[in-house]
C-alpha positions in Angstrom: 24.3 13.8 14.5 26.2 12.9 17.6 26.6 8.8 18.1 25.2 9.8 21.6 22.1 11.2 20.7 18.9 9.1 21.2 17.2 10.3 17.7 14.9 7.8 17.9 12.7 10.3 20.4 13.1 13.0 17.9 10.2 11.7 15.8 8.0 11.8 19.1 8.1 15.4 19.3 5.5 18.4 17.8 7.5 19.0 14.9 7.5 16.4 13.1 3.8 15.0 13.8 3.1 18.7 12.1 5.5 17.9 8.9 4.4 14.0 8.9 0.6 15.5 8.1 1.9 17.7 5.5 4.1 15.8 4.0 1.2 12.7 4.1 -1.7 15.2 2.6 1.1 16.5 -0.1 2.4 12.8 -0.6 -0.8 11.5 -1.6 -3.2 14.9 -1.7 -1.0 16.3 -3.8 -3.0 14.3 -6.5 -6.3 15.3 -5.2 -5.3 18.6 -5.6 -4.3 18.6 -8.8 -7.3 16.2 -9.5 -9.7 19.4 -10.6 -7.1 20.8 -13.2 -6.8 17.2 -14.5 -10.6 16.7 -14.6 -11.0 19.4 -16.0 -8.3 19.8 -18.7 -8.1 16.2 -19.6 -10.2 13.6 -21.5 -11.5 10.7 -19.5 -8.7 8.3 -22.2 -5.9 10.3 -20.7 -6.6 10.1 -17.6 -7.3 6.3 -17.7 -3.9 6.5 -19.3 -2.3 8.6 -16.3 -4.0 5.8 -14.0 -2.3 3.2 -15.9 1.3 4.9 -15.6 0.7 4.5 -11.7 -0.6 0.9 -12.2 2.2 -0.2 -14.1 4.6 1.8 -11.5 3.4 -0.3 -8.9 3.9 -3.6 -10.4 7.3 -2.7 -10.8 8.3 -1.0 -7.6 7.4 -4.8 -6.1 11.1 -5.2 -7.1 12.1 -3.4 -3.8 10.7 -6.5 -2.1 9.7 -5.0 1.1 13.4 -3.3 1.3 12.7 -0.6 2.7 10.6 -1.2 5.7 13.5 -3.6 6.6 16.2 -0.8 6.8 13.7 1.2 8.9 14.1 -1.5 11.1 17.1 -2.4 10.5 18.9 0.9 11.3 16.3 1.4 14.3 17.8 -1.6 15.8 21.5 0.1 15.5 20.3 3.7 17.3 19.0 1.7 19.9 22.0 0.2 20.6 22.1 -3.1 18.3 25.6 -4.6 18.1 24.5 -7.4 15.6 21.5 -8.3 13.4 19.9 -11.6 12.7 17.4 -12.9 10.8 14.2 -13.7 12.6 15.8 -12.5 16.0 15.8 -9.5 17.9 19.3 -8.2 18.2 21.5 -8.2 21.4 22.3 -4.7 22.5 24.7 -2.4 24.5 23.0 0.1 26.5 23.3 3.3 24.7 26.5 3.0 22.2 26.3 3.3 18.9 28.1 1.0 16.5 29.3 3.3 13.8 30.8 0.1 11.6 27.7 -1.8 11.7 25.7 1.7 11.1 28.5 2.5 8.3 28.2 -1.3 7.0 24.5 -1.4 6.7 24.4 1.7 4.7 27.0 0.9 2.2 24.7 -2.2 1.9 21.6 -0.8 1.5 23.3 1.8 -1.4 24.6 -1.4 -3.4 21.3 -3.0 -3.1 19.2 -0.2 -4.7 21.5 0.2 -7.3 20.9 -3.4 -9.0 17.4 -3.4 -8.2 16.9 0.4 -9.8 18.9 -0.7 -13.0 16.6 -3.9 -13.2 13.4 -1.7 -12.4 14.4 0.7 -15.7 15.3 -2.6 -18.0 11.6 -3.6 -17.3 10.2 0.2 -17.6 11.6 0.5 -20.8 10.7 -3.4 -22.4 7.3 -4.7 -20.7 6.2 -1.4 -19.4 6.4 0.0 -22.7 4.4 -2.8 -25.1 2.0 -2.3 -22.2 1.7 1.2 -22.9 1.4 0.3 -26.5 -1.3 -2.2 -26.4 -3.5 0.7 -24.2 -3.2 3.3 -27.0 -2.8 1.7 -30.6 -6.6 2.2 -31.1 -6.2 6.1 -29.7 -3.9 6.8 -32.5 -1.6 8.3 -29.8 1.4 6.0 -29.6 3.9 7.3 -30.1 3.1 10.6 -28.0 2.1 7.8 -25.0 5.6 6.1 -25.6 7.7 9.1 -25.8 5.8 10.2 -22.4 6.2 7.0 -20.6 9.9 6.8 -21.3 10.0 10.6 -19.2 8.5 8.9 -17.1 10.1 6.1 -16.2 13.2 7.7 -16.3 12.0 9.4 -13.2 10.4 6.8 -11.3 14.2 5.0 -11.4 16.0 8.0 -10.3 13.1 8.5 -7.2 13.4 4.9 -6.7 17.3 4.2 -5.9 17.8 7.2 -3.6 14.5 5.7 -1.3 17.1 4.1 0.9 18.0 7.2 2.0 14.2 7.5 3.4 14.6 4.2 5.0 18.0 5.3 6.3 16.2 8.6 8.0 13.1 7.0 9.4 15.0 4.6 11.0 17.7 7.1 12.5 14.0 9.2 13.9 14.7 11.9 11.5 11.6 11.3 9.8 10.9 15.0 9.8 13.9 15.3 7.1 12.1 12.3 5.1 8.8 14.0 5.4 10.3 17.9 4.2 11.6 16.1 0.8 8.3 15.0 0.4 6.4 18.0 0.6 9.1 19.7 -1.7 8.9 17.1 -4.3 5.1 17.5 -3.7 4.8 21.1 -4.1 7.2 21.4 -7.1 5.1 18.7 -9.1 1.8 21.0 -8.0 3.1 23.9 -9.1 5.3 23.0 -12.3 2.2 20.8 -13.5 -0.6 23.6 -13.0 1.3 25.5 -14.7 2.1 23.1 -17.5 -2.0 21.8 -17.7 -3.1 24.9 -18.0 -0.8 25.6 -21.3 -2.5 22.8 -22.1 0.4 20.5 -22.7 -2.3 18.1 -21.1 -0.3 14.6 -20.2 2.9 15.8 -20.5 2.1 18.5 -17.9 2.0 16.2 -15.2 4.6 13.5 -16.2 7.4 16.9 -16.8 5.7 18.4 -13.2 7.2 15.1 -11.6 10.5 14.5 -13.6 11.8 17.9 -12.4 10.2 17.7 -8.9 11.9 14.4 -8.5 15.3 16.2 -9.5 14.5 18.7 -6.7 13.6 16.6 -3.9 16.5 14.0 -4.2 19.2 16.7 -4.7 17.6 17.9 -1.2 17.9 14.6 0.7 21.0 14.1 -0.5 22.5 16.6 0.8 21.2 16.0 4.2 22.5 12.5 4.2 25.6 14.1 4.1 25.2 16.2 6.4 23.8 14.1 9.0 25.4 10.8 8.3 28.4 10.9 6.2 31.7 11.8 8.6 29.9 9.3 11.6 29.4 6.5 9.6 32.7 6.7 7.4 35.0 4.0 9.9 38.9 4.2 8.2 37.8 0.9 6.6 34.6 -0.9 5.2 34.2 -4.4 5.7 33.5 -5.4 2.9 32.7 -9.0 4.2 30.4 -7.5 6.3 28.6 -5.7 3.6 28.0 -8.6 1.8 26.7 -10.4 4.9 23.9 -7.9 5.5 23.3 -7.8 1.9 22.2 -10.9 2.0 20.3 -10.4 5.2 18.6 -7.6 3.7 17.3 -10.1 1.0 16.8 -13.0 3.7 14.7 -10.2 5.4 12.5 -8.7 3.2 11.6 -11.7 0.1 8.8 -12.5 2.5 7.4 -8.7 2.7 8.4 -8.6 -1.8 5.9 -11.5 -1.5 3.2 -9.6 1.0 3.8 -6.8 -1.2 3.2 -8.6 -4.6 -0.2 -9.8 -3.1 -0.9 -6.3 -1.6 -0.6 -5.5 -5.4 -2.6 -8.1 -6.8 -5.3 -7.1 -5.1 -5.8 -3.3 -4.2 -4.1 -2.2 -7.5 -4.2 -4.7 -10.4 -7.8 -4.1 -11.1 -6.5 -1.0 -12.2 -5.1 -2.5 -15.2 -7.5 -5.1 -15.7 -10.7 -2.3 -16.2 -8.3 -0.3 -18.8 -7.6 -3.3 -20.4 -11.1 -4.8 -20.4 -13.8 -2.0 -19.6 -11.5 0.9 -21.2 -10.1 4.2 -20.2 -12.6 5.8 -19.5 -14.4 3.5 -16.9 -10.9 2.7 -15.6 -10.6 6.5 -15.1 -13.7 6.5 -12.6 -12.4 3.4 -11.1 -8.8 5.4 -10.7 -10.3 8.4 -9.0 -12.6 6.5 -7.1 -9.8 4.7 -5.3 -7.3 7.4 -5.2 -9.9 9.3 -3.1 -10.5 6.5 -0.5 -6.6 5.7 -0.9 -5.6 9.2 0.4 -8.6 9.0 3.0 -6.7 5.7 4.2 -3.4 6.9 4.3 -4.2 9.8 5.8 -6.1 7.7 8.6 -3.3 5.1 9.2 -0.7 7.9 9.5 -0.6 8.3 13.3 0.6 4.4 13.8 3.0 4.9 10.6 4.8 7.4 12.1 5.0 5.6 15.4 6.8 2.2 13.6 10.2 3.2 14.5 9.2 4.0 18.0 7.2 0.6 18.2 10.1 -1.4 16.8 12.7 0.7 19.4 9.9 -0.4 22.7 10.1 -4.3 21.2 13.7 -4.2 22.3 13.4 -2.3 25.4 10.3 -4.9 26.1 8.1 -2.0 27.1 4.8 -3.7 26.1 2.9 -1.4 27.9 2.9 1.1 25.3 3.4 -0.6 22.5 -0.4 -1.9 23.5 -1.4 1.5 24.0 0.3 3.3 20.2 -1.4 0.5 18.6 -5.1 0.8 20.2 -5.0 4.5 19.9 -4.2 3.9 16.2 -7.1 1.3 15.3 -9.4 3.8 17.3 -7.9 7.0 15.1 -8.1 5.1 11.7 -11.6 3.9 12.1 -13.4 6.8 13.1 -11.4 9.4 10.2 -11.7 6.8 7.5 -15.6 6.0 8.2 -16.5 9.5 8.7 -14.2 11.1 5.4 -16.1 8.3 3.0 -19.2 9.2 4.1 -18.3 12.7 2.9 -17.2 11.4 -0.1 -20.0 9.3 -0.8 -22.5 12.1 -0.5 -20.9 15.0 -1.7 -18.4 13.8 -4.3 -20.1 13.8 -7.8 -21.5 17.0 -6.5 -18.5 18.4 -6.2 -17.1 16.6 -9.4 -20.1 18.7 -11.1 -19.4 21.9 -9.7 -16.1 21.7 -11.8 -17.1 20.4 -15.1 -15.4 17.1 -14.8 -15.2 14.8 -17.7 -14.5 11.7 -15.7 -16.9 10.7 -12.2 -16.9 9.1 -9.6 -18.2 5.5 -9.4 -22.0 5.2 -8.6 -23.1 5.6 -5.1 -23.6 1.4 -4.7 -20.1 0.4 -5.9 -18.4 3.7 -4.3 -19.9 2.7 -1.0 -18.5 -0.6 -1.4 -15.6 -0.1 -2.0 -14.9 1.7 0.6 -16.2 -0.8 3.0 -13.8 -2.3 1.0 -10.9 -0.4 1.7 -12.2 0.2 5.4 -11.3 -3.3 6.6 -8.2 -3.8 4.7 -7.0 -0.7 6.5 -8.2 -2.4 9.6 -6.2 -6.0 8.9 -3.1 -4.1 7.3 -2.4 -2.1 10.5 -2.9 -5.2 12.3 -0.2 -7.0 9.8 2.6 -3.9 10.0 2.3 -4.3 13.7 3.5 -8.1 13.1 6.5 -6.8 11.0 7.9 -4.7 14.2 7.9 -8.1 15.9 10.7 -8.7 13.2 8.0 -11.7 11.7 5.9 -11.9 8.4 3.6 -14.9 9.5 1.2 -13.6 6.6 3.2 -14.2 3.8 1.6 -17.4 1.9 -1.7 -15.8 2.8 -1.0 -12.4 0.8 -0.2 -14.7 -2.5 -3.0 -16.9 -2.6 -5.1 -13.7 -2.4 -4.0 -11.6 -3.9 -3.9 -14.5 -7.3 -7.8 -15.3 -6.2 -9.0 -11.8 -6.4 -7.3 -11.4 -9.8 -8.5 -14.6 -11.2 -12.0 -13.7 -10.1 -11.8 -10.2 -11.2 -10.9 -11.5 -15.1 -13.9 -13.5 -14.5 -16.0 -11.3 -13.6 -15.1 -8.6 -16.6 -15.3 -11.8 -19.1 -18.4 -14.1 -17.7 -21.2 -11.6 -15.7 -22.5 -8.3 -16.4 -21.1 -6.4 -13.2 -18.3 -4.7 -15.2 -16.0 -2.4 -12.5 -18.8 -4.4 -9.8 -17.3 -7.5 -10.6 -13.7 -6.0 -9.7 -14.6 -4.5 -6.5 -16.7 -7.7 -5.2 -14.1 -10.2 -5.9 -11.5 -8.1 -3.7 -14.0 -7.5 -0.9 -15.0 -11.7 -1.0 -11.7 -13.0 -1.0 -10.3 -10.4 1.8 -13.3 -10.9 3.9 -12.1 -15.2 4.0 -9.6 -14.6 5.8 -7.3 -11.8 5.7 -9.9 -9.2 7.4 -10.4 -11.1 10.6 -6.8 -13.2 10.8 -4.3 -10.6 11.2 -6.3 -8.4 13.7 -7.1 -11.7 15.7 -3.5 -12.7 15.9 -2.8 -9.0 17.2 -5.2 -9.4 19.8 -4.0 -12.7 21.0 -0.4 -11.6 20.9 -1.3 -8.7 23.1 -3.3 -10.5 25.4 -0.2 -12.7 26.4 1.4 -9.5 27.8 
């Protein structure tokens, strides 16, 4: 990569709209397709189990606090021509240049940062994350199979989880087709290596050796780009290391507000998840799980248009070409309202059909609660777009807001399961009342108004 290349347009072109699809329907389809081997090869208590795994992976991946988002930013400041970066301010620039020591810098910055947080993520895997694990199984009479399993597992999660700087790194640079190819390889591996493995019926272990292995593949992969791409251009004679530690401590200044949007954004779309296995069970967890992995995938898939437009957005912020920053982000409220709404209606009327069809041991949620939920999930999608657009802006006004919400709907949601007779109902009403306050309609509103002073 040349320092004079502009590979911020790069992620405009054909190409990689094509591999951001199918790398997003492998990132998060890749579960859905795997979902009929699992349904039909596993009990309803693994599952629940498998559900939990994520659940717990979540809650700790919150120690990234929002990190990489930031270095997305960060490094899309630099290609545009960034000499400096400061907290809360867009940078100055210098036409076209590149600075290679502040690109070089920043990099060495984001490396050392990962590393604590990764060692701290596996300290936590290994201690809470396992009594967790315990507490779910000692009445299976599985333990020790369930511990032995989520040690694999974790394992993995902390080897995926330091090299994600390097996917910060590369959407930020606008080679997000090179982030989206080690994707769909770590995808494909983990589809085919835990087909493979489910149908020898080695049932949980299937999947969590399918993603050790793929994880191996896929990081070995974008390593090796890194170096070819970035490691002669941003190797000055000398690293500052003053400097490092500077935007160390911006990186942190930068992102505890989004650790803190992102703790919230936990609380409430994905600590239900633990609450129904550790009040309703494993198996009604299980429907709960599949139910909003569905409607997750439908969202994601949805949103992806405006996600693969952030580093373009946060390029035309400092160009001040407001013009079509207005027009990316209508076209993507338009896009994600029309392919969610119209994918859940599928959903809603064909999926226990389908479920059926293949024998599954675990359904979906009934047809009230489903349809819910993904009303649900429909205006979060709506007011989280709205909230990412606010991020580009280099501001995260919605910080406080995320918290208190995200402690309401869990506080309800232990209510619920303890004092009413909703069971998983109670979960999915207490996120849909306390998102519908105010997070729904704030974000979007302060969107509009922003781009009506334009």
């Amino acid at each position: 990569m040349s320092g004079n290349e502009k590979a911020l347009n790069k992620s405009n072109n054909f190409n990689d709209i094509i591999w951001g699809y199918c790398a997003q329907f492998l990132n998060i389809g890749s579960g859905l397709i795997l979902l009929p081997l699992m349904l039909h090869f596993l009990g309803s208590n693994d599952l629940g189990l498998w559900y939990s795994f994520l659940a717990i992976t979540s809650l700790v991946q919150l120690l990234e606090f929002g990190l990489q988002p930031t270095i997305t930013r960060y490094i899309s400041y630099i290609f545009a021509g960034a000499q400096n970066i400061s907290a809360g301010e867009m940078p100055t620039t210098s036409g076209e240049i590149l600075n290679k020591n502040l690109l070089h810098d920043m990099i060495c910055a984001c490396r050392k940062t990962y590393l604590f947080i990764s060692l701290l993520a596996f300290l936590i895997l290994l201690s809470i994350g396992s009594y967790y694990v315990y507490l779910t199984t000692k009445s299976q009479n599985n333990t020790d199979q369930a511990l032995l399993s989520w040690a694999l597992y974790s394992v993995g999660i902390v080897i995926n989880f330091y090299f994600t700087y390097l996917n910060g790194i590369f959407q930020g640079a606008g080679h997000q087709s090179i982030v989206n190819k080690t994707i769909s390889i770590n995808k494909i591996a983990f589809l085919l290596i835990s087909s493979i493995l489910i149908v020898f019926n080695l049932s949980l272990n299937a999947i969590i050796i399918g993603n050790f292995i793929s994880i191996i593949i896929s990081r070995i992969y974008i390593r090796a780009k890194f170096n070819l791409h970035f490691k002669s251009e941003s190797t000055p004679d000398q690293s500052n290391n003053e400097q490092i530690n500077h935007l160390i401590k911006l990186l942190w200044h930068s992102t505890w507000r989004l650790g803190v949007v992102q703790l919230g954004s936990f609380m409430i779309l994905r600590a239900n998840q633990l609450i129904a296995s550790t009040t309703l069970g494993l198996s009604t967890a299980a429907s709960y799980g599949i139910s909003l992995q569905i409607l997750s995938v439908l969202s994601t898939f949805s949103s992806l248009p405006f996600t693969l437009k952030i580093p373009q957005i946060t390029a035309m912020h400092v160009k001040k070409d407001k013009a079509s920053t207005i027009r990316i982000y209508k076209n993507s409220l338009y896009f994600c309202w029309t392919t969610f709404s119209t994918s859940a209606i599928f959903l809603i009327l064909l999926g226990a059909p389908a479920l059926a069809i293949i024998k599954s041991k675990t359904h979906l949620l009934d047809t009230l609660w489903l349809t819910t939920l993904a009303i649900t999930l429909l205006l979060e999608l709506n007011h989280t777009i709205s909230a990412t657009f606010l991020t580009t802006l280099n501001k995260v006004p919605f910080v406080n807001a995320s918290l208190i919400s995200g402690g309401s709907v869990i506080v309800l949601s232990v209510l619920s399961t303890h004092y009413t007779p909703l069971g998983i109902g109670g979960l999915i009403l207490s996120q849909a009342i306390v998102q519908a306050l105010y997070n729904n309609w704030k974000w979007p509103l302060t969107v509009n108004r922003y781009l009506r002073t334009q």
